[in-house]
N, C-alpha and C positions, 0 to 999 in steps of 0.2 A: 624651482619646482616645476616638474612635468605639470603641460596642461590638461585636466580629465574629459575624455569626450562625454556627450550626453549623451542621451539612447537614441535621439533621430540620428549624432554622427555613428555612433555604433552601427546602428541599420546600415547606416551608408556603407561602410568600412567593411562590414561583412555579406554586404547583398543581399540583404532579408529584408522584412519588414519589424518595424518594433513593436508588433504583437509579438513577433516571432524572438526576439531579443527577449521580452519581460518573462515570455514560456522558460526559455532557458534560465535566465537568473532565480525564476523561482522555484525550478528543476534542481538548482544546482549546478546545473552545469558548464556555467559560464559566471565567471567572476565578475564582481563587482563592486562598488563602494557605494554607501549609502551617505549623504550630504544634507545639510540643510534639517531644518525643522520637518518639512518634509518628507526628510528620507529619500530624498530625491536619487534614482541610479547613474553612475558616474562612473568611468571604465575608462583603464589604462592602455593603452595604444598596442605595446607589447602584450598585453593578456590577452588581448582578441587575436593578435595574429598569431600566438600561441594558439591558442583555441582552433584558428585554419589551419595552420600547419599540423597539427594535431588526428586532423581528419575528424573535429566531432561534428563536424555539421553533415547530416545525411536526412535522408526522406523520412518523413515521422508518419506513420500510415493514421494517424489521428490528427492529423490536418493536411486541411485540402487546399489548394492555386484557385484564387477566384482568376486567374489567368491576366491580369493587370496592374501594373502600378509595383507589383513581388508580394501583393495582399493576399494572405493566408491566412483561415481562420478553421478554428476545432470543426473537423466531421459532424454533421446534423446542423451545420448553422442556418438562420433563418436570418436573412441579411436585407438591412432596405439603403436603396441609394433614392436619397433625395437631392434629384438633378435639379440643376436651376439652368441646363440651356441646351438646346438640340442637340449639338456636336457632341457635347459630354457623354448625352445620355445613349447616341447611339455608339459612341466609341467603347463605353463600358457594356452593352449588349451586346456586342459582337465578342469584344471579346472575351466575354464569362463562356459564352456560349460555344466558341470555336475551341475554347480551353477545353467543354467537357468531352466534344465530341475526337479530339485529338486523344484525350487520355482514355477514350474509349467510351466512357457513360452512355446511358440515354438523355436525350436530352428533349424537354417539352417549352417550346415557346407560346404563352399564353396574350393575346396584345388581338387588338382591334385589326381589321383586315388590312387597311391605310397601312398600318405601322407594321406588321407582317412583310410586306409588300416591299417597304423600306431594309428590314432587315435581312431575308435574302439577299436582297442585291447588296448589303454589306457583306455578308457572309461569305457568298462570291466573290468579291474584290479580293480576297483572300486567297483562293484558289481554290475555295473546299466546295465540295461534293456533295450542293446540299439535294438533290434527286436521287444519290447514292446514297447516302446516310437516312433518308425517309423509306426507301423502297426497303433498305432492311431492317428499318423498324428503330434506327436509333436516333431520329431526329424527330417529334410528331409538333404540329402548329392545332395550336386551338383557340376561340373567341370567346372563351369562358363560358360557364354555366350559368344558367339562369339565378342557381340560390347557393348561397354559402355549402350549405351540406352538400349541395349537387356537385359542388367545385371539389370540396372536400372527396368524395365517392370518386370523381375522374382523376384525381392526384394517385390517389391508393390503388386505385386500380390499375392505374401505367406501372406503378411504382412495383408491381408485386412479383418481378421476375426475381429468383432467390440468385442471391451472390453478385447481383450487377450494380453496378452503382447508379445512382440516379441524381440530375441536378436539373432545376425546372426555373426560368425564368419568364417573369411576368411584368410587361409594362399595364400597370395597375390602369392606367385609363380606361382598359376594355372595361372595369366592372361599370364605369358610366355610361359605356355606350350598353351593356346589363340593365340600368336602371339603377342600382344597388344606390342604396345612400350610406349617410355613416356608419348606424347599426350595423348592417349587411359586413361592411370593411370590417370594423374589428371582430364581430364575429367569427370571418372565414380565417383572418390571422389568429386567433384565439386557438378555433381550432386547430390547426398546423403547429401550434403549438402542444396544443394535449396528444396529437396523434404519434404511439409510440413508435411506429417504421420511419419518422425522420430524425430518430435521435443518433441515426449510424446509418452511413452509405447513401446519403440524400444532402441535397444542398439547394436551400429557396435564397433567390433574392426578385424578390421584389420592388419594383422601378417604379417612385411618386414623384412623376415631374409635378414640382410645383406652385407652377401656373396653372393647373389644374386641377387643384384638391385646393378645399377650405382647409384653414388655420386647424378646425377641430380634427380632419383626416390627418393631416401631417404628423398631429400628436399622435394618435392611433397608429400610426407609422412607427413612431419615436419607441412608443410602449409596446409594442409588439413584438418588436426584434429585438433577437440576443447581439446584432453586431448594427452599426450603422457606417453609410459612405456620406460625406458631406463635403463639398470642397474639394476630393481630391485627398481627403482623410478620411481613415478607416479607424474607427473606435467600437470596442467594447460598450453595449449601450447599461450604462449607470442607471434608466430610468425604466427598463424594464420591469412590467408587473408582473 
């Protein structure tokens, strides 16, 4: 008996991510076996490259390239990466960030001035054009607002060109170099949550390194967001409120 791959070899085998695998199986559109008490998904070698040969794999304009790792998640996601070490976190800032401005987006980086500082000159190692990309208005840097609503008001209001897409990434420590404490945190994510313009054509993630946040922020992280990064893993968050 043929051996069944699992969905991380799946991923592999098809160049996706296995969000992107589970969307098709539960599409339909990609075959599958279900195993175990679990139910667990399990796929036959031949059906997938069926499946390529096929031609059904194409751009799904309701999900978007967090531009690293082949991690893709639904349009309007609110995503947090909880980095646990420098390199990580600046390798996954760059490249969320070079990904929106290559596909066109606008794009707002929200981080303490240090960490600003930091990130261009990543950005640059790259060869991108971050003086061209500011001067026409599709790259903007910010230190955060003083209050949750205030953040809230500078989000939407970048945000309100009709038909452009928008992706905004925020290494969270500005809101301490803000003041902000825990209230203040899940507040502003709360909001970003209820606000209807990022359910389409917007993309937040949110960077909690954390050696810098208490045990109670990280949850607030945890709860907040429809996707989480952890490790180098990208999940669906289960514990979203």
């Amino acid at each position: 008996m043929e051996r069944l791959l699992n969905i991380r070899e799946a991923a592999e085998f098809l160049n996706v991510s296995e969000m992107t695998v589970r969307r098709w199986t539960n599409k339909g559109a990609l075959k599958c076996y279900r195993v175990g008490g679990r139910r667990a998904r399990r796929f036959k070698p031949q059906d997938l490259m069926a499946y390529l040969e096929g031609g059904a794999i194409s751009d799904d304009p309701t999900v978007v390239s967090l531009g690293f790792n082949g991690f893709e998640v639904p349009d309007g996601s609110h995503i947090t990466h909880l980095s646990t070490n420098t390199q990580e976190s600046a390798n996954v800032a760059t490249a969320f960030i070079v990904e929106g401005l290559t596909k066109g987006d606008i794009v707002c980086v929200v981080a303490p001035d240090v960490e600003t500082v930091k990130v261009i000159a990543s950005i640059e190692e790259r060869r991108v054009d971050v003086e061209g990309f500011s001067k026409a208005g599709r790259l903007h840097f910010s230190r955060g607002m003083e209050t949750p609503m205030g953040q809230a008001r500078f989000i939407a209001e970048l945000a309100r060109r009709p038909g452009e897409r928008f992706r905004i990434f925020g290494d969270m420590t500005w809101t301490k170099a803000r003041g902000w404490v825990s209230k203040d945190l899940r507040e502003f994510e709360e909001i970003v949550n209820m606000t209807p313009a990022t359910t389409k054509g917007m993309l937040f993630l949110c960077q909690y390194k954390l050696g810098s946040f208490s045990g109670e922020e990280a949850l607030t992280a945890v709860e907040t967001h429809t996707h989480s990064i952890y490790r180098g893993a990208l999940a669906e968050n289960p514990y979203r409120r």
